[in-house]
N, C-alpha and C positions, 0 to 999 in steps of 0.2 A: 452649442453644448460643450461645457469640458472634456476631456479627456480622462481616462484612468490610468493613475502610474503604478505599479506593480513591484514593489520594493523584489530584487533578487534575494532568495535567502542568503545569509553568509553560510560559509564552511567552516567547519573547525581544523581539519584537516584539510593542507593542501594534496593531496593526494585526488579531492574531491572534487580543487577547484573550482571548474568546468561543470560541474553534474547539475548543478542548478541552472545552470544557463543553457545551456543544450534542454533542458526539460521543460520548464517551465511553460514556454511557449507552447507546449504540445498540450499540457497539464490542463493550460485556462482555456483551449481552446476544446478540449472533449470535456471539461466540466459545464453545467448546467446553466455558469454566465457565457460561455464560448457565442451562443446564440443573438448574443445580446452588443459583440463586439466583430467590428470589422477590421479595416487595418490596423497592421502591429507590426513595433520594430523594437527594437534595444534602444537604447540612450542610457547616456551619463550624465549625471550634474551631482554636483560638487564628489565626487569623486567617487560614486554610488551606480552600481547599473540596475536598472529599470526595463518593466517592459511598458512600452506605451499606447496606449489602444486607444481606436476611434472607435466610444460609445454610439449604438446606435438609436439604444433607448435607455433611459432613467433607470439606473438600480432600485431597485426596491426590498423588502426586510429580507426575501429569500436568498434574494442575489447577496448580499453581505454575508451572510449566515457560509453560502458556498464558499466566496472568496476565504473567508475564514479559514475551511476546512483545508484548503489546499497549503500543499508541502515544499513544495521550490520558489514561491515568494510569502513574504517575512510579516509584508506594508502595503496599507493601499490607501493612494491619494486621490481626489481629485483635483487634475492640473487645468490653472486657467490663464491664457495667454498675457491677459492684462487684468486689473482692477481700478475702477476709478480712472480709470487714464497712463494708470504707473503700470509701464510692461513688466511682465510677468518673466518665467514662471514663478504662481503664485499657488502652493501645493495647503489643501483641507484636506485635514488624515479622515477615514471613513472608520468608522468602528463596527465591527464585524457581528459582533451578537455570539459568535464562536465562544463556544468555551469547555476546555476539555473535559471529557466523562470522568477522568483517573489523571494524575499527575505526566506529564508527560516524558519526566524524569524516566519511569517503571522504562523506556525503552531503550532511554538514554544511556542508564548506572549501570546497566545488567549484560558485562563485560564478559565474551568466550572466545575462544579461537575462530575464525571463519566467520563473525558477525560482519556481516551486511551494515553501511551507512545506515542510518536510522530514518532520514529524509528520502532517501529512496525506497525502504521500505515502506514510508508511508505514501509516496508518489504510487507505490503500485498498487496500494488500496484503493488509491482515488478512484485510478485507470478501471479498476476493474469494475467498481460503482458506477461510476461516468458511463462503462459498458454496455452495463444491465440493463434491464426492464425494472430496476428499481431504481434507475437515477435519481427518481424526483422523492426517495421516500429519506427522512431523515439516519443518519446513522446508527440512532437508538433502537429502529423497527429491524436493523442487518444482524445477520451470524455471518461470520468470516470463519475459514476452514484453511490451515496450513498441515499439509499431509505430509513435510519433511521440516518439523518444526522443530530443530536444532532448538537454543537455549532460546527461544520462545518471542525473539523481535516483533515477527508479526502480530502474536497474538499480543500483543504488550501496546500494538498502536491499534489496533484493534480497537481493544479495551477502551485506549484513550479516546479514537473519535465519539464514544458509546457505541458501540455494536458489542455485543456476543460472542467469543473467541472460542475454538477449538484445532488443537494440533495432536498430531501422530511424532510420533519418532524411534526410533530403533535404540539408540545409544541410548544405556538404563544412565550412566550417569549425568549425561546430557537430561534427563528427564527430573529426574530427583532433585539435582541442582537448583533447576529450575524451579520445582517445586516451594524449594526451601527458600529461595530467594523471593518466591509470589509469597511468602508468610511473614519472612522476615522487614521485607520491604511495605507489606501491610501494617505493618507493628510499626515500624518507624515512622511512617505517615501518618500513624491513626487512621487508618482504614478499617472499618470494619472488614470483616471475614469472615465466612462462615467456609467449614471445609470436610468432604464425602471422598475417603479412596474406596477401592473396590478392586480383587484380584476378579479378574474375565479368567473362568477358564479358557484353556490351551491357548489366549490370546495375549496375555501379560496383565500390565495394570492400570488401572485410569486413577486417576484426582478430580475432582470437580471442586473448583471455588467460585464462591459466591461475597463479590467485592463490593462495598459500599453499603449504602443506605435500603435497607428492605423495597422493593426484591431490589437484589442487587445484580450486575452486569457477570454474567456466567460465565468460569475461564474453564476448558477443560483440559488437562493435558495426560493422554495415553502416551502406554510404552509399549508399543508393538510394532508389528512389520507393518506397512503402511498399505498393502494390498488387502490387511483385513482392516481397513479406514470404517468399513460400513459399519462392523463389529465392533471396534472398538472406540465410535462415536456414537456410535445407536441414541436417538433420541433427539440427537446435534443435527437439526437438517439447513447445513450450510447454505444461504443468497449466492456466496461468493468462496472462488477457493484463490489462495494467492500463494506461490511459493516460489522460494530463491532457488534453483537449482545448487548441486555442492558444486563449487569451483573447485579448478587443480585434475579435474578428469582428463588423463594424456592422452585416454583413447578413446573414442567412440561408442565402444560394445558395451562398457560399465553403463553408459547414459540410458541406451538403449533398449537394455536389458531393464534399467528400473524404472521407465517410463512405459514399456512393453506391459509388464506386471502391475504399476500403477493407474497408467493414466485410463483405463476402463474404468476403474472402480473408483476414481476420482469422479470422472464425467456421469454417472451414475449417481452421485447423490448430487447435481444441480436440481434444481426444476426451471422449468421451462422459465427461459429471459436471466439465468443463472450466469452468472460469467467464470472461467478462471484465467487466471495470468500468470503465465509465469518469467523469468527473467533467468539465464542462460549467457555460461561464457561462449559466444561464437566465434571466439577465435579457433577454435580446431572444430567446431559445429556450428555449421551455417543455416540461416534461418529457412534456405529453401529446404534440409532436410529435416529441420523441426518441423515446419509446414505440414511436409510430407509425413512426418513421423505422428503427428497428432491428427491429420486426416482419417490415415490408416489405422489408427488403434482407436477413435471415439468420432460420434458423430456429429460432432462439436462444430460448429460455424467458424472458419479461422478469419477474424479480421483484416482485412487488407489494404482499406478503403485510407487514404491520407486521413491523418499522418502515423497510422501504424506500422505502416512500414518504414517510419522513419525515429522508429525509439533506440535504435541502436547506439552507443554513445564507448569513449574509449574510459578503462578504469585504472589501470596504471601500464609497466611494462610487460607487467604478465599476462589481463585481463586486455588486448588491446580494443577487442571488441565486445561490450556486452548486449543483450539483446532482450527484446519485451515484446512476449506473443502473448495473444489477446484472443480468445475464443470463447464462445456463446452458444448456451442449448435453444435448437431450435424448437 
């Protein structure tokens, strides 16, 4: 049987370098082809790093569809030692069947201060689908929920794999921006749009757009405190919840405090086999009192089992460690 070679995505920023390669392997092995592959190493050829896997059975249309969806590699071949006689490697590209809901520019172009890589935000969507009790269900059947959704990254790759996006956020210009950019960036694409605000009383304001071709894939983005997440998504019942924590927190008490007040009423709208993720500088917070810190306040299953305890990866000289916890309603 061939092998499968696993193009590493590139970076555009070296800052990144490494972020693919550190992940990746974690990536294929808790998505839905992991099952299907045994040994895996790295390699290079012709000056390309690869992951390389011993298939243990034949892919088939779902298996590609997955390989597709994933975020830290690019390309996928099948590698075969020899042909005819003439040794190899002799690489057949696979073709995935993937193909984005929404451009996948929308999370690219849409430039703010404290924006997250775009590939690792999409790697933590995989994670948390990969997580759930809805692994096996397509993108298009998910709603993904980002309860400190800054200028709107997740919900933007979200949108792309097909799912259902909704985010909270406090900062009114962070929200509006955002807004204007999901209308203006519809218009330049020709996207259709359809679009619903609405002042919540005592809670702030929501948007709802409605993107693409009737029905179209559902963005919603509120501006409120994020502890009234239930209020100000009412109607939004998130699969999955994914968020970046803010980096640059020098102390402890800020995190704690807003994950104290949030992470209840986060964990409260999963339904059972729900997962959320979230990603956290642990350079001054470490993952044992995240652990400990999302025990205590939800009663959320915290991941531990390899290789989640092994998503910690470094992000430059500031961020030396960041980290990716993984929890599930029981």
């Amino acid at each position: 049987m061939p092998t499968l070679l696993a193009q590493i995505a590139p970076q555009r920023s070296t800052q990144y370098s490494s972020l693919a390669e550190d992940l990746a392997p974690h990536e294929l092995r808790l998505s839905p082809v992991g099952r299907k592959i045994g040994a895996l190493q790295p390699v290079t050829l012709g000056g390309q790093v690869y992951l390389q896997c011993e298939l243990r059975q034949d892919l088939d249309e779902r298996d590609r569809y997955e390989l597709g969806c994933l975020a830290m590699t690019s390309a996928f071949f099948l590698s075969y030692a020899e042909v005819g006689g003439v040794p190899g490697p002799f690489l057949q590209p696979i073709e995935t069947g993937f193909a984005p809901a929404l451009p996948a520019e929308m999370a690219i172009t849409r430039r703010y201060r404290g924006k997250t890589n775009e590939l690792f935000t999409h790697f933590l969507c995989n994670i948390a689908r990969f997580s759930s009790a809805f692994a096996g269900e397509p993108w298009s059947n998910l709603r993904v929920f980002d309860p400190l959704s800054g200028g709107g990254t997740t919900l933007f790759t979200a949108l792309m794999l097909g799912a259902e996006a909704a985010g909270v956020e406090q900062g009114d210009q962070d929200v509006k921006s955002t807004a204007a950019f999901v209308r203006q960036f519809a218009r330049e694409q020709r996207i259709r749009v359809k679009e619903k605000s609405e002042r919540l009383r005592k809670l702030g304001w929501r948007w709802t757009f409605e993107l693409g071709a009737a029905p179209g894939r559902r963005c919603v983005l509120a501006l409120g405190d994020t502890r009234d997440s239930a209020a100000l998504i009412a109607g939004f019942k998130p699969h999955l919840i994914v968020v970046d924590l803010p980096y640059g927190i020098q102390h402890s008490r800020p995190l704690i405090d807003l994950l104290g007040g949030g992470l209840p009423v986060w964990a409260s709208l999963l339904p059972v086999g729900g997962c959320l993720v979230m990603a956290w500088d642990a350079t001054r917070f470490s993952r044992g009192e995240m652990v400990r810190l999302v025990s205590a306040e939800t009663s959320l299953d915290v991941l531990e089992r390899s290789p989640y305890e092994a998503l910690a990866h470094r992000v430059d000289r500031v961020i030396k460690q960041r980290d990716v916890l993984v929890a599930r309603r029981k």
